[in-house]
C-alpha positions as CSV (number, residue, x, y, z in Angstrom):
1,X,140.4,93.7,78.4
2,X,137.4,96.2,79.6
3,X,138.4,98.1,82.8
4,X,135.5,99.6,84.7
5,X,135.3,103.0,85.6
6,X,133.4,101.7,89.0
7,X,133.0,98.1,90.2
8,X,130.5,97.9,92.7
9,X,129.4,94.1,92.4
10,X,133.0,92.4,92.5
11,X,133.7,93.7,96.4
12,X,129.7,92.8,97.4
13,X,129.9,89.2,96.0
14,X,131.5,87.7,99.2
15,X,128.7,89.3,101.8
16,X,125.8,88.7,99.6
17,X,124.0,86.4,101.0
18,X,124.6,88.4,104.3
19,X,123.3,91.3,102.8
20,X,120.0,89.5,101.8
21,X,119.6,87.7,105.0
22,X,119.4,91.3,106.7
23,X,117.0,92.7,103.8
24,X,114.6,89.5,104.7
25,X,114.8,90.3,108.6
26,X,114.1,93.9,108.2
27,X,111.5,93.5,106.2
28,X,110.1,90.5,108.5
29,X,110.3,93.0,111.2
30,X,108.2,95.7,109.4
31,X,110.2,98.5,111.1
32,X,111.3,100.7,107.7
33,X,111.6,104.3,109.7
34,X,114.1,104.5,112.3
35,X,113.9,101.8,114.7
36,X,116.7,99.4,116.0
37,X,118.3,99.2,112.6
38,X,119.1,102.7,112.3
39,X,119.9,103.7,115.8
40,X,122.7,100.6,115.5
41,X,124.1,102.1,112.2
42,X,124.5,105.1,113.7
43,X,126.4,103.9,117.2
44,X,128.6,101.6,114.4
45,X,129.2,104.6,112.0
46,X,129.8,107.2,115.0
47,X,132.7,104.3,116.6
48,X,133.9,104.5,113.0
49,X,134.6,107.6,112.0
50,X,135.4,108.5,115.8
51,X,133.0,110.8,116.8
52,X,130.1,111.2,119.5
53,X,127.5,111.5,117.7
54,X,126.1,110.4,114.1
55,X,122.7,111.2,112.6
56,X,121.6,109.0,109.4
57,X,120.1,111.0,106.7
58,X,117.9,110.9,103.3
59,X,121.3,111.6,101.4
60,X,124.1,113.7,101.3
61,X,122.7,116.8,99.8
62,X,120.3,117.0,102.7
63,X,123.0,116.3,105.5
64,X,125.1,119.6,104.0
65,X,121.8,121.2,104.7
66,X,120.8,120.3,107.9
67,X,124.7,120.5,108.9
68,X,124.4,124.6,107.2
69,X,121.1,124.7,109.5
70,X,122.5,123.6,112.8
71,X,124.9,126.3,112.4
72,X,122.5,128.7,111.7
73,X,123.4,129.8,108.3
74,X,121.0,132.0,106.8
75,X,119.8,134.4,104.2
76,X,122.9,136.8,103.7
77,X,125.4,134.6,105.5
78,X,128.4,134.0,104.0
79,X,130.0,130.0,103.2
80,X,133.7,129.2,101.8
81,X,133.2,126.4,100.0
82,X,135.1,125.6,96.8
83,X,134.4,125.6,92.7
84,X,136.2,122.4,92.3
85,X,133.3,120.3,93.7
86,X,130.6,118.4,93.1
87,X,127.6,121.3,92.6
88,X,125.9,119.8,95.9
89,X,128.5,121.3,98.1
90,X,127.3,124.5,96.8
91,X,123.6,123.9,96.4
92,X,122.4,123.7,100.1
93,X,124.0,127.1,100.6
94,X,121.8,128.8,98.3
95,X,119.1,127.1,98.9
96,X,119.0,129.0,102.6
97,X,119.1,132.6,100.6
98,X,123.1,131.9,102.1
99,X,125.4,133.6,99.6
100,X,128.2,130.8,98.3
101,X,131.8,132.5,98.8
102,X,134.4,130.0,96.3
103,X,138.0,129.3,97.2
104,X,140.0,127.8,95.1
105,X,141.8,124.7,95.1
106,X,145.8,123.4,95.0
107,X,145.4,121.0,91.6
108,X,147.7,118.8,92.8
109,X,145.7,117.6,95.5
110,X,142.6,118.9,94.4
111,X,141.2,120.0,97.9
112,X,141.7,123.6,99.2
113,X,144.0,125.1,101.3
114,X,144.0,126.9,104.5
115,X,145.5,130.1,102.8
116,X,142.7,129.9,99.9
117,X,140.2,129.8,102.5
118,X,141.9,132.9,104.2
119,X,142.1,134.6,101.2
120,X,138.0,135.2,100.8
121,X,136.9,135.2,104.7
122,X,135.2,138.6,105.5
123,X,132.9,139.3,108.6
124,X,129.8,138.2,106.9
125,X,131.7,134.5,106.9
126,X,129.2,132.2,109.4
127,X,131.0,128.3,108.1
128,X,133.4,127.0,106.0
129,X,132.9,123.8,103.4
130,X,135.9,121.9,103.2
131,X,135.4,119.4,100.7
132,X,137.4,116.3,101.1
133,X,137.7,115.4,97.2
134,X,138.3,112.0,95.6
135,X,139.6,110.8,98.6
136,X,141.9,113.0,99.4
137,X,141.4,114.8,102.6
138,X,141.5,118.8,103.2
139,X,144.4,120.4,106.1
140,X,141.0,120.4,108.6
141,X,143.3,121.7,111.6
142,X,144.4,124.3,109.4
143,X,141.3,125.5,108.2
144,X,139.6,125.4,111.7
145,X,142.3,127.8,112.6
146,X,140.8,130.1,111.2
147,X,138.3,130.5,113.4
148,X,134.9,130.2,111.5
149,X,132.9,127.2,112.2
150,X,133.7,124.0,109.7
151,X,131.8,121.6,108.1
152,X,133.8,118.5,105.8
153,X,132.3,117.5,102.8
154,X,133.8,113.9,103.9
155,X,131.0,112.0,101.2
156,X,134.3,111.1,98.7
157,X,136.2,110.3,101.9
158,X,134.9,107.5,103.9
159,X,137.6,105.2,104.5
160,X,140.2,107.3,103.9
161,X,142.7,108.0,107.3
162,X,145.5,110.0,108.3
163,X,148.5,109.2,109.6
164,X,147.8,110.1,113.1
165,X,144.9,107.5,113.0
166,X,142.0,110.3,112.6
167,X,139.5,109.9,109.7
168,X,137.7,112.2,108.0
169,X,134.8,113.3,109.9
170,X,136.6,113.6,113.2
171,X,139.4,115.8,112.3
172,X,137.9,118.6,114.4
173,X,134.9,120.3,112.3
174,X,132.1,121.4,113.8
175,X,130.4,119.2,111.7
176,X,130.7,116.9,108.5
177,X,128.6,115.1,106.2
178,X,128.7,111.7,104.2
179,X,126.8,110.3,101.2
180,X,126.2,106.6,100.3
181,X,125.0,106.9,97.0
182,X,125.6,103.3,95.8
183,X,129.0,104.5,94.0
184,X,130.9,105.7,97.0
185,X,133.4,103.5,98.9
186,X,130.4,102.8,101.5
187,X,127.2,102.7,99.2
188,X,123.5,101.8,100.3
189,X,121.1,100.0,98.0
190,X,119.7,103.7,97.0
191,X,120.2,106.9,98.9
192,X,121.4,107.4,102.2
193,X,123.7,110.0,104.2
194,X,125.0,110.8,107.8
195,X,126.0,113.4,109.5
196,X,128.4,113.4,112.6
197,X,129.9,115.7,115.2
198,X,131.3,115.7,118.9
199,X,128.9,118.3,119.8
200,X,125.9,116.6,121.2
201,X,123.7,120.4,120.9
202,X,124.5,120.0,117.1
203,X,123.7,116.5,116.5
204,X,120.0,116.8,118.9
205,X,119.5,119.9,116.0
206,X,120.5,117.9,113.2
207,X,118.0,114.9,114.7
208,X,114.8,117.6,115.2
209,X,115.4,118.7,111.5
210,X,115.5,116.0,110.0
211,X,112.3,114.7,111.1
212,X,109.9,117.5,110.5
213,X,111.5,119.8,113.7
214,X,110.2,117.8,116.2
215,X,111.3,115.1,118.4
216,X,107.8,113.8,119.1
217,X,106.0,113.7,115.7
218,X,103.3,116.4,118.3
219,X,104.9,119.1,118.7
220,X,107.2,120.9,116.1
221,X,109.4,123.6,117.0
222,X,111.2,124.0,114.2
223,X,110.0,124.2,110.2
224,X,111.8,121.3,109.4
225,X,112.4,118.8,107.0
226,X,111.4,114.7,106.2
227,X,115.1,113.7,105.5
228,X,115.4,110.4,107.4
229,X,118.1,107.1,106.9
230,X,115.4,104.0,106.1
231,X,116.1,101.0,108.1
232,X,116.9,99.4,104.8
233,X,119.6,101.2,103.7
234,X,121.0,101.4,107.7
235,X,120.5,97.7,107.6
236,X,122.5,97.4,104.3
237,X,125.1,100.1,105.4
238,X,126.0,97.8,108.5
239,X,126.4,94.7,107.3
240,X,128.6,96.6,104.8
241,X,130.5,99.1,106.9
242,X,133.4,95.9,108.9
243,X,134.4,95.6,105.6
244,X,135.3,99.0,104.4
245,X,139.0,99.6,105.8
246,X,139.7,96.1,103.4
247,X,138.0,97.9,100.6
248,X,139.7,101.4,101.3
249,X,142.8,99.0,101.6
250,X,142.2,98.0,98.3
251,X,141.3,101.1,97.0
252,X,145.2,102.3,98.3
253,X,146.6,99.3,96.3
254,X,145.6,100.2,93.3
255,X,146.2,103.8,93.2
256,X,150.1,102.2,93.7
257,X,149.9,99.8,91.4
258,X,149.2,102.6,88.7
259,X,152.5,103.9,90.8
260,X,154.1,101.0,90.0
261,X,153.2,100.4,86.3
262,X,154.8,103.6,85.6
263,X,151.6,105.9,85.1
264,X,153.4,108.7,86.6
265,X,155.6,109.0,84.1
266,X,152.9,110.1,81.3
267,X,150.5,111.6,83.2
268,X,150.5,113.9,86.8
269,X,149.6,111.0,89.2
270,X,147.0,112.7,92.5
271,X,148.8,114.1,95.8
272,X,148.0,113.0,99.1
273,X,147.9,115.6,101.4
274,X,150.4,115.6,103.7
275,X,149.9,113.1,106.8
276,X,146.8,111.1,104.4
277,X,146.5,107.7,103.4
278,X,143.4,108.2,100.9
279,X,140.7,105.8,100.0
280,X,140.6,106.9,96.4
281,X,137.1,107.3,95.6
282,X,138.1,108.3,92.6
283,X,141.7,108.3,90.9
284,X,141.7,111.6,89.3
285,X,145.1,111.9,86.8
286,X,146.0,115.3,85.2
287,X,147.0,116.0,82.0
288,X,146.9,119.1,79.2
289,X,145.8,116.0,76.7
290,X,143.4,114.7,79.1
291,X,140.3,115.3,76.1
292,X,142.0,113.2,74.0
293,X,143.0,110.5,76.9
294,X,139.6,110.5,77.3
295,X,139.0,108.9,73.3
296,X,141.7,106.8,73.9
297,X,140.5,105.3,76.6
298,X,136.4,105.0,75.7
299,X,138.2,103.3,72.2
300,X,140.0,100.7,74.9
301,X,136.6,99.9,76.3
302,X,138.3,101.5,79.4
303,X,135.7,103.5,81.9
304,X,137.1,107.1,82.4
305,X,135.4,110.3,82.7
306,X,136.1,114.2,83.3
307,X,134.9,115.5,86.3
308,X,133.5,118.9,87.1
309,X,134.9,120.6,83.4
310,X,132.6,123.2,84.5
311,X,133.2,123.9,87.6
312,X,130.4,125.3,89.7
313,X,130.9,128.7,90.1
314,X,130.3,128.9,86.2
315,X,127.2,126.8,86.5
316,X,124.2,128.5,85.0
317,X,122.0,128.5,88.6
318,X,125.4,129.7,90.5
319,X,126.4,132.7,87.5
320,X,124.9,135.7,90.0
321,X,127.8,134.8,92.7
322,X,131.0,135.7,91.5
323,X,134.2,135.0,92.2
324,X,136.2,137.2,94.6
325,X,139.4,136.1,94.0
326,X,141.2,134.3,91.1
327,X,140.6,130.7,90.8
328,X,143.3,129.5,88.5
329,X,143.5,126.3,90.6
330,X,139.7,125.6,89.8
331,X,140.7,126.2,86.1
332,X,143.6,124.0,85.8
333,X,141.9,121.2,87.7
334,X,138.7,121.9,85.5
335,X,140.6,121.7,82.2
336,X,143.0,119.2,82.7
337,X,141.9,115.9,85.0
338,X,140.7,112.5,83.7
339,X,140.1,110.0,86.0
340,X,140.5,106.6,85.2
341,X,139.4,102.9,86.8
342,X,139.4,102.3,90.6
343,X,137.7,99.7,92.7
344,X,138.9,97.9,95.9
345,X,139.5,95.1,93.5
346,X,141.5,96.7,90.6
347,X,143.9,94.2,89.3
348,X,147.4,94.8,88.7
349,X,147.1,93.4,85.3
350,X,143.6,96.2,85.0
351,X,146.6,99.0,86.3
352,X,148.9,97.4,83.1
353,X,145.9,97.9,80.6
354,X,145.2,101.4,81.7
355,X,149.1,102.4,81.8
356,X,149.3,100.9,78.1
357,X,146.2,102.7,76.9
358,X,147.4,106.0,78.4
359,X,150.6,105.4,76.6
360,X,149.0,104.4,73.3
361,X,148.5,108.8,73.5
362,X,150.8,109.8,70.6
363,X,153.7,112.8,71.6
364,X,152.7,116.2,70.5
């Protein structure tokens, strides 16, 4: 059978028809920028995650950046953020003249540690970028330890909780960001992002730059930016969001169904951090074969895909910031993982297909 890398459509079928009900009343209330839907999304989103304050965004790119500016990163400023990423964790920092700093990563986990993050602080430091990857979330408490001001990454993490009952987002940042690019475990109809914070100075920043730096649309005290949440996509986004700890329920099962159909035993299976129940946005498997998994499994009409074989700090834009320390870590993870089908709805007989596919991979 053909196994999806993403299914989007199966988990959206049951709430379809609320979905277009609330498309129809938006646009029946001709009230596309900001406005009632928006402001709700946020209060719902905020309750969520368990924090003060959120602050809907164009995407999730732009809420790294206005996060970056709140903080008042700036030309010369230093950010820890890691290779191992998706190259928008990096971008916004160089975008502000800021000077990107990489860590590197544990690959069993694939998210950075708070000794990585030590290892390349210096006193031009001003945040840290602590990307919650695939799901899986990064030791926050550890890394605010530090004492330099954090930001999460949390846009692969929504759902995703710890045992303590925090979720990403609220695990005592400064700030952290979200995407809802229509593949992530809570996807808008198009773009879409959020930040959120307990700091109520941070989030009235965040607010002024996103809309132009002003509060007022007269006066502008800030050279700002048009980065706003449509009502649309906040609309979409709410009807959506009571149903995501089903979906990151979901999303658990089948990374243990893979558990239980014996994937571990021919491929290294991703490591919760300790203390983390992820929502596996992705389930990124490791192996030295993983090229040649890769064949295998586009010849079973199973999705898969390598992410981030280049990782960013080699990118051609990010070549004039080099590396500090060694980032074997970044490497290994680079060269060797392959992820493979999740969705909230992944079958157990889906799991069987993948684990024989995998399998079908001949012994060197």
């Amino acid at each position: 059978m053909a196994v999806p890398l993403f299914n989007t459509a199966a988990p959206l079928e049951p709430i379809d028809a609320e979905i277009r009900a609330k498309v129809n009343e938006i646009i029946d209330s001709k009230r596309f920028i900001f406005g009632p839907e928006v402001e709700a999304f946020e209060r719902e989103f905020a309750a969520y995650v368990g924090t003060a304050h959120a602050v809907g965004v164009a995407n999730g790119t732009d809420a790294l950046l206005l996060a970056l500016r709140a903080l008042g990163v700036g030309p010369g400023d230093e950010v820890v953020v890691p290779s191992f990423t998706f190259y928008a964790s990096a971008e916004p920092i160089a975008l502000l003249g800021a000077i990107p700093v990489w860590c590197d990563i544990d690959p069993t986990t694939f998210v950075s540690t708070a000794e990585q993050v030590r290892e390349v602080l210096t006193p031009l430091t001003k945040a840290v970028i602590a990307v919650h990857l695939f799901g899986n979330v990064a030791p926050i408490d550890e890394i605010v330890a530090l004492g330099v001001p954090v930001i999460e990454d949390a846009a692969q993490a929504a759902g995703t909780i710890l045992a303590d009952g925090r979720r990403p987002g609220a695990l005592g940042s400064a700030l952290a960001t979200f995407s809802f690019f229509p593949s992530k475990n809570l996807g808008a109809f198009g773009d879409g992002g959020a930040v959120t914070t307990d700091d109520a100075d941070l989030a009235d920043k965040i607010q002024t730059l996103r809309f132009h730096g002003s509060k007022d649309k007269r006066t502008f005290t800030e050279v700002g930016h048009n980065s706003r949440l449509d009502a649309l996509q906040a609309g979409i986004l709410r009807v959506q969001l009571p149903h995501l700890d089903t979906w990151a329920d979901g999303r658990r099962a089948a990374g243990q169904a893979y558990e239980d159909a014996g994937l571990g035993e021919l491929v290294s299976l991703p490591v919760p951090t300790p203390g983390a129940a992820p929502a596996w946005h992705l389930y990124v498997v490791r192996s030295e074969r993983a090229d040649e998994l890769v064949s295998i499994l586009k010849d079973a009409n199973i999705g898969t895909a390598a992410y981030y074989r280049v990782p960013v700090h080699r990118q051609p834009a990010m070549r004039g910031y080099v590396p500090t320390v060694d980032l074997a870590g970044t490497e290994e993870a680079s060269r060797t993982n392959l992820a493979i089908p999740m969705s909230p709805v992944l079958t157990r007989a889906q799991a069987d297909e993948v684990v024989a596919a995998v399998g079908a991979l001949a012994p060197a």
